[in-house]
C-alpha positions as CSV (number, residue, x, y, z in Angstrom):
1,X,91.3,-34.1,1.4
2,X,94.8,-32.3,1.6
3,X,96.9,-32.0,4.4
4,X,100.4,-30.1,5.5
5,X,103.0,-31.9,7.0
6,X,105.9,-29.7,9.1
7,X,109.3,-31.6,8.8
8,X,111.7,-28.4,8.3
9,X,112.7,-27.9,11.4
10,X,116.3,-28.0,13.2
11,X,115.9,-30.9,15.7
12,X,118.4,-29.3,18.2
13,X,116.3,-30.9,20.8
14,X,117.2,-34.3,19.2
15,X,120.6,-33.5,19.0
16,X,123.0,-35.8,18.5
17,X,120.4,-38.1,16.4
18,X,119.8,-34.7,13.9
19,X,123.2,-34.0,13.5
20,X,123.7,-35.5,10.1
21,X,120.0,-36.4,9.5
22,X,116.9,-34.0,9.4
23,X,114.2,-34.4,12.3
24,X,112.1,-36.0,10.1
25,X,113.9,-39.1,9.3
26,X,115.1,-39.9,12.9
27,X,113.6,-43.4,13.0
28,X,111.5,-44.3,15.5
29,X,111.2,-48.9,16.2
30,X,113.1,-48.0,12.8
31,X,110.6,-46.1,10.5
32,X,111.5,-42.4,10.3
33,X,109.2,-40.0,12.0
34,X,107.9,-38.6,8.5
35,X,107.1,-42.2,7.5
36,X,104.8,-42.7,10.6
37,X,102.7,-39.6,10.2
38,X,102.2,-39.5,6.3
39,X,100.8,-43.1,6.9
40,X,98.8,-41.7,9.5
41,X,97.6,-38.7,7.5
42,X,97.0,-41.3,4.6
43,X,94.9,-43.6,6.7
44,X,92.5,-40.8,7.8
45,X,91.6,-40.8,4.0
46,X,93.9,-37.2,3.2
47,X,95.9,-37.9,-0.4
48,X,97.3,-34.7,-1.0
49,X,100.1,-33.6,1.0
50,X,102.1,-30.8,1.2
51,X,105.6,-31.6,3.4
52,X,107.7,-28.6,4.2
53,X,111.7,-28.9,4.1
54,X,114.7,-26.6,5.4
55,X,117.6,-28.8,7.6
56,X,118.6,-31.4,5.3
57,X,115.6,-30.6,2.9
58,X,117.6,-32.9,0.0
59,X,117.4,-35.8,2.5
60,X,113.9,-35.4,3.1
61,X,112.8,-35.4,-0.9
62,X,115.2,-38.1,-1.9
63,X,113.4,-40.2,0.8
64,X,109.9,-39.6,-0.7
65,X,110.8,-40.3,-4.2
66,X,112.7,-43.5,-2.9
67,X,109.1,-44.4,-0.8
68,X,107.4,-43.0,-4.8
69,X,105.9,-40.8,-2.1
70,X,103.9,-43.4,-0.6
71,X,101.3,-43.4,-3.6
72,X,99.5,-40.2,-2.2
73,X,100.3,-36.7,-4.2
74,X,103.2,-35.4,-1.9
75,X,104.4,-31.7,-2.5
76,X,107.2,-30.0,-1.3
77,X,107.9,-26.5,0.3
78,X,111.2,-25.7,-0.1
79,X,112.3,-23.8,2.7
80,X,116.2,-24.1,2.3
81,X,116.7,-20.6,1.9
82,X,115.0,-19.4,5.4
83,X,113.1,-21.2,8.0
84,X,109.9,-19.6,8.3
85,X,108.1,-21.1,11.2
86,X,104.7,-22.7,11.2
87,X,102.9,-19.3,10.4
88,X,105.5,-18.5,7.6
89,X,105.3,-22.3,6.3
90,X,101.7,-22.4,5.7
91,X,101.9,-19.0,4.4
92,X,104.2,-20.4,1.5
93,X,102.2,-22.9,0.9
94,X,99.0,-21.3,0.6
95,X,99.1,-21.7,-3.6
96,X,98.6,-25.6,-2.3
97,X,95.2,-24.3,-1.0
98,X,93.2,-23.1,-3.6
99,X,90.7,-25.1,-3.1
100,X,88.9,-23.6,-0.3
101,X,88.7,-26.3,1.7
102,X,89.7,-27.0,5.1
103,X,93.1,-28.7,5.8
104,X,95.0,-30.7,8.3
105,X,98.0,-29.5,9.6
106,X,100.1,-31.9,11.6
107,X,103.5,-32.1,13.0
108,X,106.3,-34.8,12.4
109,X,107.3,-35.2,16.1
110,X,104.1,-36.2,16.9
111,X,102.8,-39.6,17.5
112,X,99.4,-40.0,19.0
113,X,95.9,-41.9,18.3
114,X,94.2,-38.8,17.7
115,X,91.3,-40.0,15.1
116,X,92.1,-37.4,12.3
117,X,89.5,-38.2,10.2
118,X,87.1,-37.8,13.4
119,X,88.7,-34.2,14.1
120,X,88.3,-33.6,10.7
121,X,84.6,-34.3,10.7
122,X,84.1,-32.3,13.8
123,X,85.7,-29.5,12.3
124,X,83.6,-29.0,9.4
125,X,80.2,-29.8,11.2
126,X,81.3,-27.0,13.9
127,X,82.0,-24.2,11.2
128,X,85.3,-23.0,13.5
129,X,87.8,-21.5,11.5
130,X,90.3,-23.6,13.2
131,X,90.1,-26.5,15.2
132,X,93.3,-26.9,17.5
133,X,93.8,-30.7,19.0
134,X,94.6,-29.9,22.9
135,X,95.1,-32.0,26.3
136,X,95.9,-31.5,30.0
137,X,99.3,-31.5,30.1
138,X,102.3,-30.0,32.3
139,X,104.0,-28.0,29.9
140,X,104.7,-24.0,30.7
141,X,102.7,-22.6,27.7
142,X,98.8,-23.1,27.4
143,X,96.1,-22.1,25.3
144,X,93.2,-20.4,27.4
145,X,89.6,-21.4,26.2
146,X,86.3,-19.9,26.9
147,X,83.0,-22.3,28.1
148,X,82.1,-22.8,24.5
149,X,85.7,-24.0,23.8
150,X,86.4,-21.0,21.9
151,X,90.3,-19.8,22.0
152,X,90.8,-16.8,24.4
153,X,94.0,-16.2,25.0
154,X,97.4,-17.8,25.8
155,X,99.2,-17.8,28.7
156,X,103.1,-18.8,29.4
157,X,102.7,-20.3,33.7
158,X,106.7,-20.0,33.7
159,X,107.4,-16.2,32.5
160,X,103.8,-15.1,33.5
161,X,103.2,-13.6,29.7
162,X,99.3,-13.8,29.0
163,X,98.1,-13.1,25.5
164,X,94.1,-12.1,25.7
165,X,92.6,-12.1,22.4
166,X,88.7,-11.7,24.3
167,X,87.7,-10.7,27.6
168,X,84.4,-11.4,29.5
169,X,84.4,-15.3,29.9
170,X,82.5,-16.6,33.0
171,X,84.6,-20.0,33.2
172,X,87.8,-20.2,31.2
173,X,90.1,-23.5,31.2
174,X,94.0,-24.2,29.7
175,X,95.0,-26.7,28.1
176,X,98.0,-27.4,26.0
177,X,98.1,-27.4,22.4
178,X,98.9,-30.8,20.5
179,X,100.6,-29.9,17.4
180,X,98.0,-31.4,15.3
181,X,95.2,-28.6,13.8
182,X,92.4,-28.6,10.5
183,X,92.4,-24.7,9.0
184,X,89.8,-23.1,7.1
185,X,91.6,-21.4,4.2
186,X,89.8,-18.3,5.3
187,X,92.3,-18.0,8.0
188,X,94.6,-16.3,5.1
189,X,93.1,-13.1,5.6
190,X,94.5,-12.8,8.9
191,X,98.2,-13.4,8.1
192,X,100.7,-10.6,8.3
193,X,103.1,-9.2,5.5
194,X,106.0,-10.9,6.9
195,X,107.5,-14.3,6.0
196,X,108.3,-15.6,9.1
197,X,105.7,-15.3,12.0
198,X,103.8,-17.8,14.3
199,X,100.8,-19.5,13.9
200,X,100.0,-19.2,17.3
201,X,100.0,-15.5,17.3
202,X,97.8,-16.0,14.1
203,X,95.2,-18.2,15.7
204,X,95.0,-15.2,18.8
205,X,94.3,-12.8,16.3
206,X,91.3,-14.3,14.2
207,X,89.9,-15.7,17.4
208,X,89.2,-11.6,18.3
209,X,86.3,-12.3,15.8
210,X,86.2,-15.9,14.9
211,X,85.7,-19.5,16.6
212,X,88.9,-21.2,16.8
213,X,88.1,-24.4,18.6
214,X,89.1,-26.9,20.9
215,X,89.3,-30.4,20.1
216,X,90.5,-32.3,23.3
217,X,91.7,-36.0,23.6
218,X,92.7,-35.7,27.0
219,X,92.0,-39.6,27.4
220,X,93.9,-41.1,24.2
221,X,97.9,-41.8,23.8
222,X,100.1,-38.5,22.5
223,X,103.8,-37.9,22.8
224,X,105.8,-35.3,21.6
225,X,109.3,-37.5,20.2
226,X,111.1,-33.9,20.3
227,X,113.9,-35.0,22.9
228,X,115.8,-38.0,22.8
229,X,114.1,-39.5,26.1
230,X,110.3,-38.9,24.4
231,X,111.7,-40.7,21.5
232,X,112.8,-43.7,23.6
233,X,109.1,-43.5,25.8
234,X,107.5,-43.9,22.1
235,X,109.1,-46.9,21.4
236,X,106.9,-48.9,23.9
237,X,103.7,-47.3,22.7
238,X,104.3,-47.5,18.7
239,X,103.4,-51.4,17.5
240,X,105.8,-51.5,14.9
C-alpha cells in the first residue's frame, strides 16, 4: 500500500521553532514530526511513501537518507521551486500513483490514534472515492455531510462563506476535517489545469457526482501540533 505524506509547508504558525528548521522536523518529546507519522503510516502496513518538500526541502531529504528512510520506499516531491498546496502536491505526484489503487494521504502536524489501516479498510469496502477522517471540533471551517455521510458542501461559521456542492438533504451535519484522507486515483479526473489549487475545492467538485465519505473518530485522541501551544498539549499525550 502507498501513501503521501505533506511536509512542505511554511510553519509560520510554528514560528520561532521553523525558523531555521522545516515544519517537519520540529521535534516533538524529541522525534521530529515527520518521524512520528512515517512510523505511523508504516505500522498501518503502507511501504511506499511519497513525502513532499519546499521550506528547507534539503533538510528534510538529508534526514531520510540519514534514517535510510526508515526501510520503507520513501519518494520525494520536490517542491522548492513553488509551493503548490495540497491539491497541487498530489497533483505532482500523481506519476507515484500508477497503480490504481487507493492511497492515504496524511499530514505531518498531525498526531492522533486514528487506526489507518482500519480507515483504510473502510474505504475500500465503501467504494467512496474519498474517504475524509472528520470530528466535532470548534474550529471556523467545516465540512457539511449529508445522512449517508456523503460530502455536501463546506461552510466557513466565521465569514459566513458556504460552498454547496448538492442540495436536497433531509438532515445534514458539520464536522471538521482531520487532515488525514485515503484517495481513489480516479479522483484525477477531476483536477484542474492549474498547479496550485486546493484539495478541498477538489473534493466539493467530485462529490457533485461522487461519494466522498466521512470517516469520524470523534471519540479517539487528535491534535493538530500547528502552533507552538498544540505542540506543547502533545507532549503529554505522545508516549515517547
Amino acid at each position: 500500500m502507498k501513501a503521501m505524506i505533506f511536509a512542505a509547508g511554511l510553519g509560520t504558525r510554528l514560528r520561532p521553532l521553523t525558523n531555521d528548521k522545516p515544519k517537519a522536523l520540529v521535534k516533538l518529546n524529541g522525534v521530529p514530526l515527520l518521524e512520528r507519522v512515517i512510523r505511523k503510516v508504516s505500522e498501518a502496513g503502507f511501504r511506499e511513501i511519497v513525502v513532499n518538500v519546499h521550506h528547507y526541502a534539503e533538510d528534510v531529504i538529508q534526514f531520510l537518507a540519514e534514517k535510510d528512510h526508515f526501510g520503507l520506499k520513501i519518494h520525494i516531491s520536490d517542491e522548492s521551486d513553488l509551493l503548490l498546496e495540497t491539491g497541487g502536491g498530489l497533483k505532482k505526484a500523481i506519476p507515484f500513483f500508477a497503480d490504481g489503487k487507493p492511497f492515504l494521504m496524511h499530514n505531518t502536524d498531525i498526531i492522533s490514534d486514528i487506526d489507518l489501516q482500519k480507515m483504510y479498510t473502510y474505504h475500500c469496502d465503501s467504494n467512496a472515492l474519498v474517504t475524509l477522517a472528520v470530528r466535532k471540533r470548534k474550529t471556523s471551517r467545516y465540512l457539511i455531510f449529508n445522512e449517508k455521510d456523503e460530502l455536501t458542501g463546506w461552510v466557513n461559521t466565521k465569514t459566513g462563506q458556504r460552498k454547496i456542492s448538492r442540495m436536497g438533504a433531509s438532515r445534514v451535519t458539520i464536522k471538521a476535517f482531520s487532515g488525514v484522507h485515503v484517495v481513489d486515483p480516479a479522483l484525477f479526473s477531476f483536477f484542474p489545469d492549474e498547479k496550485v489549487f486546493s484539495i478541498v475545492d477538489v473534493y466539493l467538485k467530485a462529490a457533485k457526482t461522487s461519494a466522498i465519505m466521512a470517516y469520524a473518530h470523534d471519540d479517539g485522541q487528535w491534535l493538530d501540533v500547528g502552533k507552538p501551544e498544540q505542540l506543547k498539549l502533545a507532549e503529554g499525550f505522545v508516549e515517547d
